[in-house]
C-alpha positions in Angstrom: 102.6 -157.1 240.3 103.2 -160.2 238.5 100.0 -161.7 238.7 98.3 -158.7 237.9 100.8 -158.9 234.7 101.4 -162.1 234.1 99.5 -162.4 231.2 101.3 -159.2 229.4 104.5 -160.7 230.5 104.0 -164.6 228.5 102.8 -162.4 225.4 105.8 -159.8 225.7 108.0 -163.2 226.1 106.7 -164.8 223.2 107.2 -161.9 221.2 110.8 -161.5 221.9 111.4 -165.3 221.7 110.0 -165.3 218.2 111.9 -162.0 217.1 115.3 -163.8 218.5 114.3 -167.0 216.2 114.2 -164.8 213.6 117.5 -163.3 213.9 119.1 -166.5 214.7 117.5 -167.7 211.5 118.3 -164.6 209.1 121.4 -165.1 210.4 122.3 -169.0 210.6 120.4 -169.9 207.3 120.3 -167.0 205.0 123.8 -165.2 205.5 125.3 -168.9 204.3 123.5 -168.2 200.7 124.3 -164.4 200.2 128.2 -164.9 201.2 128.1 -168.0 198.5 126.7 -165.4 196.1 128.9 -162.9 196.8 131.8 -165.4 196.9 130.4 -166.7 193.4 130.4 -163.3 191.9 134.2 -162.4 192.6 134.9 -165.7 191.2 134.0 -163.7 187.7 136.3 -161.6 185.7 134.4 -158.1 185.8 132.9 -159.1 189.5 128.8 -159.0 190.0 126.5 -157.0 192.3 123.4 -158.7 192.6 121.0 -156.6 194.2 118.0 -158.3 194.5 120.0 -160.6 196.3 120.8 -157.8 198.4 117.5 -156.6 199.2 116.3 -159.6 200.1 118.6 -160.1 203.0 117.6 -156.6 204.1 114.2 -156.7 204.0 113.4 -159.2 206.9 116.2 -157.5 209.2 114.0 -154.5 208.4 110.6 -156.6 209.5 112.5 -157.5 212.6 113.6 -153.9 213.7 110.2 -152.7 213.0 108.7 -154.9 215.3 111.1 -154.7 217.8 110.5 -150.4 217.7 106.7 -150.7 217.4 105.4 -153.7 219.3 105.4 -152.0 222.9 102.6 -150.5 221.7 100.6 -153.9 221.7 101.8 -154.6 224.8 101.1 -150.9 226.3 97.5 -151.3 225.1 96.5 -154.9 226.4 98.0 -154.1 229.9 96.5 -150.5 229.6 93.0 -152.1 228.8 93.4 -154.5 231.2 93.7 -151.6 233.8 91.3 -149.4 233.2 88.6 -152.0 232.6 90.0 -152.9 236.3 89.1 -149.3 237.2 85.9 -148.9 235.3 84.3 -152.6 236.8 85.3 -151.7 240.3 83.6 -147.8 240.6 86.7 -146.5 241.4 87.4 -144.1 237.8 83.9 -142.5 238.6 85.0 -140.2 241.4 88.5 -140.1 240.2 88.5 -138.9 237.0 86.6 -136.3 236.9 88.9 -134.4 239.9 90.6 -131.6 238.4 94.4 -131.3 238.6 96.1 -128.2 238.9 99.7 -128.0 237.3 101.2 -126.8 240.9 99.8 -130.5 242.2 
């Protein structure tokens, strides 16, 4: 199964490697400069809300869980392929897809 998979499995693995970088980044790098903008802004007598800054920090945690939610699908469509290019190239899809299936079977 693994071999058959293998090269799904390094491209599912880089995927999730690179989408855990980018957490570790968002959250390592860029929380340090919105908590010093917020800490900045209650420094101030009427207080701040800087949303820009806000929407900034959202945005790539919203890249991230869009990937996470919607790249199976890559991955569901290169190991699919991969299969029935498999089936096509050996003969075997001629005589079974065209079988009928009954919804008792």
């Amino acid at each position: 199964m693994l071999r058959l998979h293998r090269t799904a499995l390094i491209v599912w693995g880089a995927f999730v490697a690179g989408l855990i970088g980018r957490l570790v980044w968002l959250d390592e790098i860029t929380v340090d400069a919105v908590r010093a903008a917020e800490a900045e802004c209650s420094r101030g007598p009427w207080g701040c809300v800087d949303v820009l800054e806000a929407l900034g920090f959202s945005r790539p945690l919203e890249q991230v869980g869009f990937l996470v939610h919607h790249g199976f699908l890559a991955v569901a469509a290169f190991a699919g392929g991969a299969l029935i290019g498999r089936e096509l190239e050996s003969g075997t899809a001629r005589p079974a897809w065209p079988q009928g299936v009954t919804p008792a079977r």
